[in-house]
Structures are given as structure tokens and as C-alpha cells.
N, C-alpha and C positions, 0 to 999 in steps of 0.2 A: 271591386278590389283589383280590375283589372289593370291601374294604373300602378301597382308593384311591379306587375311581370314585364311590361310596355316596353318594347327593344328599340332602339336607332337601325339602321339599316346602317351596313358598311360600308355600302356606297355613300362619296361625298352629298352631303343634302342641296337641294338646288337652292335653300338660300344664304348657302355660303358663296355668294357671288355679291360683286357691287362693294356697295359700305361697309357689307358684314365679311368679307374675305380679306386675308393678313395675307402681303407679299412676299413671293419666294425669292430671297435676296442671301438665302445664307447657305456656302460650303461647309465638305464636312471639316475644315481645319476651324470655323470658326464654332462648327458643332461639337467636336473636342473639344476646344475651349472652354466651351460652356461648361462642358461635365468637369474639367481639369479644375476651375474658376470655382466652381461651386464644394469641390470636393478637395482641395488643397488650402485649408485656408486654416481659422484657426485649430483644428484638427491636431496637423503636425505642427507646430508650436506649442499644444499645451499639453494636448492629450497624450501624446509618447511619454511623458514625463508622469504623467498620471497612472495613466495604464502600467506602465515598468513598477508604480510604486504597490502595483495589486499582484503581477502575475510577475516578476524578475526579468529574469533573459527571457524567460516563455513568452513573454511579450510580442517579439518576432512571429512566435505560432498564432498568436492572439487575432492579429492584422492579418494571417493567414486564412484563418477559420471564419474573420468579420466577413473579409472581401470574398469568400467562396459561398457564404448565403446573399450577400447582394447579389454575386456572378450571377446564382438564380436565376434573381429578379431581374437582373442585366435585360438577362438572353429573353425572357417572354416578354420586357418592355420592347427588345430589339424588334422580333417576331411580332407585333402589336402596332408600333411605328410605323414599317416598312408596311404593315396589311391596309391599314390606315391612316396616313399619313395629316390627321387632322389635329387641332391645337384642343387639351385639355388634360394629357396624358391620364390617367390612370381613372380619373372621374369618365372620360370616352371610353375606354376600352372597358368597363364596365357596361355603363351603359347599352353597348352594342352588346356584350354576353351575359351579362349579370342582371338588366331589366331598371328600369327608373329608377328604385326606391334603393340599390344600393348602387346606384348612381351618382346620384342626390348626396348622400349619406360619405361614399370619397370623394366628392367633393368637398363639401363642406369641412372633413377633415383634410383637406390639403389646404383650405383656407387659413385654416388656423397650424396647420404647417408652417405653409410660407412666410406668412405674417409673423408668426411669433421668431421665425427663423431671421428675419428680415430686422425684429425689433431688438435682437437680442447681442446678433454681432453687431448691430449701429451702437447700442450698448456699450460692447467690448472694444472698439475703434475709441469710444469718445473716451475710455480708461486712458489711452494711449495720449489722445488728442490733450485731454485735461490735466496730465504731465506734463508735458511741453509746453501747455500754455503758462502752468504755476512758474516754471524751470526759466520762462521767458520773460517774467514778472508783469504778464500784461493783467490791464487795472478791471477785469473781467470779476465780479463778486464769485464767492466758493458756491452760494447759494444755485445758481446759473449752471452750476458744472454738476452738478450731482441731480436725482429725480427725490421725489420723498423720501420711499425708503433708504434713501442712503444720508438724509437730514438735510437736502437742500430741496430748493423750489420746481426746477425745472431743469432736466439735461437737455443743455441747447446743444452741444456739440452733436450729441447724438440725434437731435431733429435735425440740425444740418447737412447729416453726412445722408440720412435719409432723403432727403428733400435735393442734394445735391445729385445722389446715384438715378433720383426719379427723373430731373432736368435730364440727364445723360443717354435713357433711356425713350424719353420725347422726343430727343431729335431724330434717331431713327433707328430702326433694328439690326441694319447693319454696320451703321456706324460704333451704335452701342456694344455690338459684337465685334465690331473689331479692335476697340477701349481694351472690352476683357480680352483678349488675344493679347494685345501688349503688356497688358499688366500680369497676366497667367506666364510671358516668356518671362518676364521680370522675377516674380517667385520661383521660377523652375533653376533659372543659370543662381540664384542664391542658396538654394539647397546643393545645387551641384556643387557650387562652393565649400558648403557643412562639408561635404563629402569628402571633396579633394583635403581639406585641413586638418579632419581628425583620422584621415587614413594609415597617415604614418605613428601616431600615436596610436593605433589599435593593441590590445590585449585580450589574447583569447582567455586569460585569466578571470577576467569580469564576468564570463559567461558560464562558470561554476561557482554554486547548483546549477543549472539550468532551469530549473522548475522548482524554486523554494517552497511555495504554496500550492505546491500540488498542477494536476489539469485540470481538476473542476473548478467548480463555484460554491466557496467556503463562505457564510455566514460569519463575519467576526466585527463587532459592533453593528454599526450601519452600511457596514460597505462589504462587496464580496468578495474575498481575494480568491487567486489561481488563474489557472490561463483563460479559461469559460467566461469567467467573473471580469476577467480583462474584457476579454471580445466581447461582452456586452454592452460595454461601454466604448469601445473602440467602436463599434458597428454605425455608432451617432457619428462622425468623421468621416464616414462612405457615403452616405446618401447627400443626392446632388447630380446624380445620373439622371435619375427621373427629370429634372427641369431641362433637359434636351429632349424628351420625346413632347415636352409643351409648345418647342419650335418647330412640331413637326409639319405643318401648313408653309412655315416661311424659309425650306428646307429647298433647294433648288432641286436637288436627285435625291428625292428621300428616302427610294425603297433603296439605294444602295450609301447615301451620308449618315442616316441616322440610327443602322447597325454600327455601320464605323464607330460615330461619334460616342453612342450607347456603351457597345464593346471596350471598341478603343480606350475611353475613357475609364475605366473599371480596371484594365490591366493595365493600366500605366500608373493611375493613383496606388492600386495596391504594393506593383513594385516600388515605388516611390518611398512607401509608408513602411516598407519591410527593409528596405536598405537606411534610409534613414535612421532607424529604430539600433538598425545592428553596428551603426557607425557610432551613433551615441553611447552604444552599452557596452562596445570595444573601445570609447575612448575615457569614458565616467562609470566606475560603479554605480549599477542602479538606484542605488537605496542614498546616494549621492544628488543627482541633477532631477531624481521625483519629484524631489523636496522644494524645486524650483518652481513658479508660476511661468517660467522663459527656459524651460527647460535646452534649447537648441544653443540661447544664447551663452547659459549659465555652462554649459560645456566647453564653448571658445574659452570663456573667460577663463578658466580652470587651467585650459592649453597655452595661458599668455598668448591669447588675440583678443585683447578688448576692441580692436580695433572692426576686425570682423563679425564680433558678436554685436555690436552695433549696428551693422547693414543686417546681419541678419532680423534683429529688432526691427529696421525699417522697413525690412522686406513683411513680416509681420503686420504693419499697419497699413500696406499695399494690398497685402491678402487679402484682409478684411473687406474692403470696398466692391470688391469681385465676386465674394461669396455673397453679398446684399446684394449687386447688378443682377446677377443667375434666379437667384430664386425670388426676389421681385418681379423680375420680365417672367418668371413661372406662375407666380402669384397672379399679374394681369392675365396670362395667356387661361386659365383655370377661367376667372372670371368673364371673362371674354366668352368661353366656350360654353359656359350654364346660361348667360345671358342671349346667345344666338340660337341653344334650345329652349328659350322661356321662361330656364325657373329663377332666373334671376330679371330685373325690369330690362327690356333689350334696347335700351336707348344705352344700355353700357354695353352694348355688339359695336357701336360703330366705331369707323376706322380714316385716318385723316391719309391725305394724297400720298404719303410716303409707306401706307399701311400700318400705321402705328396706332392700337384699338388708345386713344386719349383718355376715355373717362374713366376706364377701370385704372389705365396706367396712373394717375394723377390720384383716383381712389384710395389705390393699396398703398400709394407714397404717404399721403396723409395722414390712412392709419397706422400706419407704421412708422411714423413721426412720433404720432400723438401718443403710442403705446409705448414707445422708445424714451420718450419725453418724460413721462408721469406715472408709467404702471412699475410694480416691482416684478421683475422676472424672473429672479433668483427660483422661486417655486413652482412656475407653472412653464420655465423655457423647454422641460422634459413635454410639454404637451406633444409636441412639436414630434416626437419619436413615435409617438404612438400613433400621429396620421399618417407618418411613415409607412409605419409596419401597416396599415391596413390597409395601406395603396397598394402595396406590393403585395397581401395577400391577394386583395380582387383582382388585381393584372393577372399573375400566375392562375387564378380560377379561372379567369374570363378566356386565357389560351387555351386551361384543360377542354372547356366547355364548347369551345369552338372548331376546338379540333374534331369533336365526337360530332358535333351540330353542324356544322360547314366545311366539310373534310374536302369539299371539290375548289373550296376557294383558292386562285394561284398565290401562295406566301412566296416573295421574292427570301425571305431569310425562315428560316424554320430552328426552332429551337431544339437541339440535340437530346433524343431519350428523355423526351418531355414528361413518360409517367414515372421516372426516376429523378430529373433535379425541380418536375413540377409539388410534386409531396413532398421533397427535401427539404423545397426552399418553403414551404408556408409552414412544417414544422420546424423550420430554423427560426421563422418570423414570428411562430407562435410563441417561441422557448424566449426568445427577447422577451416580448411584450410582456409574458409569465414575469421577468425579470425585474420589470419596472415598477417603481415606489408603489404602493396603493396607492395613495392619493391621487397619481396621477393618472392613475386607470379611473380612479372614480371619476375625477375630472373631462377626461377625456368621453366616458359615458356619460356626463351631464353633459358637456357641449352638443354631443349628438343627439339628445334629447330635447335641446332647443332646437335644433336643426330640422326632425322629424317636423317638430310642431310647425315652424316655418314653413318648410314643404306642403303639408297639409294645408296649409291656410292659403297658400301664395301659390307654387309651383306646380302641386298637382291638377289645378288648373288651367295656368296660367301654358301651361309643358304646348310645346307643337306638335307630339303628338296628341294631346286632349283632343 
């Protein structure tokens, strides 16, 4: 049974050289990005609207309380990064402290992270794209625009937008990195717009009660309202920092970009999500623009600026494209990193002259087409939180445990009163997951129960260190 405990060494492994090593071609403004890209997307366009219609004005604290158990997670992905600056994020830094088998185990839940992540806004983009195209009268059947469960054949837009982000992505990592860099200023100077328009219409009026349904998390039908009950659901809108420590190989200065980036990004999205929140709820009664699926834009509208609410709608289908580039190039960099340890077949290790690992990248486009294309998501896109939450449990372990285990190792970044926000943050990550539908926790434990069996059969074998 000794291949449960079986650790990686911290040190870079020597066959991360040659075919099997990803080029160091990325700054931290493009490591920002990435977390800005990943974490700014549909989020704030739908979820402010959503969340205000659970917890009111408290809503502000909601985004407050989400983004303070990610910070957590932030700071010991940061400290993890900077220690080890190799591609796999949270499935590595187990590995190295938590042993193969819960190794193995976040991985395989960040697969069905990414992926479902990946197939769900391609999803939500083709909603957008399939407007436009009806609006444009092109001679395209309804059939083509929708997937089954929605009563047609096949969503082509939404394979396309897939299969287009994966093109973007092959031609090279920092070109692709510097796409999202342009499209992340693009969605930033649009919100700073939100801002500037509904500033002078603010009323502090809107923001009594300030807490209608309380601070907890109230049970009332299917859904929880209060501010708790918010941040639970707000918390799915932060995560997206983690697919920057999966760049941490092609990271130029990692032990000092990829804290930035890490950091950086986590306080920038939350102010972002906390001022936006309180420009809406000073310029809309809550109980007003919840009711909206466009809640940013449905507020211009309200202000007489259709004209604005319109770019900010475009800026919305901008979004979108950035969140699927981030956590795709996450999705390959994961598969990438199980495949150069073995427990995946490691002819998907290799990497073409620009550094760009081709067969996982080409891989996870596909299936994230093909899922995009035909599966119904509606029930299972929640999977997707709960590999979340258990990446960020083992990171935060994997720091506790390294600290007490390897206390002489040099950490260029150290995570601050780590046996205070290291229990914080995995009972903050437990009280979510507590949160989430049964169903999707049963689900989420049957994936990893085919996962297990996989490993067993394939991987515990197959592993370099075997």
C-alpha cells in the first residue's frame, strides 16, 4: 500500500527537460490576467443580480466573506507556486505533501473542474451567439443552435467557440496570454464605465434594510437566502486564481510573478465585485434588477442608457471567451502534469518548439466541444465547485504539512499566521461544500470513484515513482 503515501520530491524532476518541459515565456501582468480572465467573467454579469436577490444590500458583505475564504486559498496557492514553481497546481502541491493517492484523486477532480467549466460558459456564450444569429435572420436550422435538452440537435456555436478558444491557445502561450490580456483590459474599462454612469444616480435609500434576510443561510424553498446563503453562491464567481499557479513552469520570475499574479488577482477581482455590487444597489432597488438574467445591463436600461447597456452586453460576450481561454490552458496544464508523472499515458507530456504541450491542448478542446455540443449541463455544471473546494482543501493541507515536514525549505513568499487562515480557510471550504445540492456531492463522489478505479488499474503502476 505503499503507493498511497509515495511523495514527488520538490525538487524539479530531471524529466522535466526536452519535450516534456513547458517554456518560460509569461510576465506577471500576463499572470494577472489570467486570474482577472478567469475570475471576471460571467460572474459579475449575472451572479450580482442573483446573489442581491438572496441576501439584499448584504450582498456587498456576501462578495466580502466569498473573497476572504478564497484569500485563504490565494495565499497557500501563492506559498506553493513560488516553492515549486511546476505546472499542475493543486494536483502537484499534493502530491509533493499529501502522497499519490490524494494526488491522483485532485486531479482528476480538477479535470472535471476545468472541463465542465470550460463546457458550460461555451454554453453560455452560444445563448448570446444564438440571439444574434436568430436577430440576423441567418438561414442556420433552430435545431443546430440548441443541444438535446434544450430540444434541438447539436449546439454548434457552442463547439465552435470551443474549438476556436483551443486554435488560440496552439499557437502559443504567450500569444494566447497576451489575447486574454487584451480582452481582460477590454471587460475592465466596461465595468469602469457601469461605474462612472450609475454614480450619479446613487441612493443611499436602496440600501435600507441592509440585511432583509438576515446574515445566515435561511432555508426557504430550494434556495438559501441571507448573506451566508449569498457567499455561497458568490464563492463559484472567485475561483479562477488557481489556473495561474498551472502556469507556473512557463512563469519567467515565478517565485516573485506568480505571488503577484496569485495575490494580485484575488484583490483586485474582489474589489471589483464589491464596488460593482454597490453601484448597482445605489442605482436599482435590489428586489428590482435580481429579477434580471443581465442584471448590469438591465440597470443602464432603467437609467435611460440603452445605449450603454448594450456595450456592456458586448462586453459580456467578450467575457465569456477569456473565462474558457484560462481554465482550458488550466485544464491542458493539469493533464500535462499527471501525464509527465505517468498516471496519465505520457505521450500526452509532449510539447511542440513553441512549448505548447499539443495533445492534451487539442484533447480537453475536444472534449469540451463534444460536452458543450450534446450533454445537458444544467445539473451537473455544480460538479465543477466541488473540485474546487477540494483543490483548495489539499493546497492548504499540503502547506500545513510542509511547514511541520520541510520547515528548512527557502519559501521565497510564506503564507501569513498559516495555523490561523490555514483552519479558516478548509473550514470555510468545508461549510460551502456542506452547502451544495446532494446530488451533486453524490455525484461528485461517484466521479471519484471511477477515478480511484482508474488509478488502480492504470496509474499506480504506470506512476514514475513505481
Amino acid at each position: 500500500m505503499s503507493f498511497i503515501t509515495r511523495r514527488r520530491a520538490i525538487e524539479p524532476p530531471v524529466h522535466a527537460e526536452g519535450q516534456h518541459r513547458l517554456k518560460p515565456s509569461l510576465g506577471w501582468p500576463h499572470l494577472m490576467a489570467l486570474g482577472v480572465g478567469a475570475i471576471i467573467g460571467t460572474g459579475i454579469y449575472t451572479l450580482t443580480g442573483v446573489a442581491a436577490g438572496l441576501a439584499g444590500p448584504a450582498v456587498i458583505l456576501s462578495f466580502a466573506v466569498a473573497g476572504a475564504v478564497c484569500a485563504c486559498a490565494a495565499l497557500c496557492y501563492a506559498e506553493m507556486a513560488s516553492l515549486m514553481p511546476q505546472a499542475g497546481s493543486a494536483y502537484t502541491y499534493s502530491y509533493v505533501g499529501l502522497g499519490e493517492m490524494v494526488a491522483w484523486i485532485i486531479g482528476w477532480s480538477l479535470i472535471l473542474e476545468y472541463t465542465l467549466v470550460c463546457s458550460a460558459v461555451s454554453v453560455g456564450w452560444a445563448g448570446y451567439a444564438a440571439g444574434l444569429i436568430k436577430s440576423a435572420h441567418w438561414a442556420i436550422p433552430p435545431a443546430l443552435l440548441a443541444g438535446p435538452e434544450a430540444g434541438g440537435l447539436v449546439n454548434l456555436p457552442a463547439v465552435f467557440i470551443a474549438l476556436v478558444v483551443t486554435g488560440v491557445l496552439l499557437i502559443g502561450t504567450r500569444e494566447s496570454a497576451t489575447v486574454n490580456f487584451i480582452l481582460v483590459c477590454v471587460k475592465l474599462v466596461a465595468l469602469a464605465g457601469f461605474v462612472a454612469l450609475t454614480l450619479p444616480h446613487f441612493d443611499a435609500s436602496h440600501f435600507h434594510p441592509f440585511a432583509p434576510f438576515g446574515y445566515g443561510a435561511e432555508q426557504i424553498g430550494d434556495k438559501k437566502f441571507g448573506m451566508m446563503g449569498a457567499a455561497a453562491i458568490i464563492f463559484f464567481a472567485f475561483y479562477g486564481f488557481d489556473a495561474i499557479s498551472t502556469a507556473a513552469e512557463e512563469a519567467k520570475n515565478p517565485k516573485r510573478d506568480l505571488t503577484i499574479g496569485i495575490v494580485g488577482s484575488m484583490i483586485m477581482c474582489t474589489l471589483i465585485y464589491m464596488v460593482v455590487a454597490a453601484c448597482a444597489l445605489g442605482a436599482s432597488p435590489y428586489d428590482v434588477f435580481s429579477k434580471s438574467p443581465e442584471p448590469l445591463a438591465f440597470v443602464l436600461r432603467e437609467l435611460g442608457q440603452p445605449a450603454a447597456a448594450s456595450v456592456i452586453a458586448g462586453a459580456a460576450v467578450v467575457a465569456l471567451p477569456t473565462v474558457i481561454m484560462v481554465f482550458m490552458f488550466g485544464q491542458s496544464r493539469v493533464f500535462f502534469a499527471m501525464a509527465r508523472d505517468g498516471l496519465l499515458p505520457r505521450g500526452l507530456a509532449g510539447v511542440d518548439s513553441r512549448g505548447v504541450p499539443v495533445a492534451v491542448t487539442v484533447l480537453t478542446g475536444l472534449i469540451s466541444a463534444v460536452i458543450a455540443g450534446v450533454m445537458p449541463l444544467s445539473e451537473i455544471a455544480s460538479l465543477a465547485n466541488a473540485g474546487t473546494l477540494a483543490a483548495f482543501i489539499a493546497t492548504i493541507a499540503a502547506v500545513m504539512v510542509l511547514r511541520r515536514q520541510a520547515p528548512e525549505l527557502a519559501r521565497t513568499f510564506k503564507t501569513p499566521l498559516i495555523w490561523v487562515i490555514g483552519p479558516a480557510g478548509i473550514a470555510g471550504c468545508l461549510y460551502l461544500f456542506s452547502s451544495l445540492a446532494a446530488k451533486t456531492i453524490t455525484f461528485f463522489f461517484a466521479w471519484n470513484l471511477i477515478g480511484v478505479l482508474v488509478y488502480l488499474a492504470y496509474g499506480r503502476a504506470k506512476s514514475r515513482l513505481a
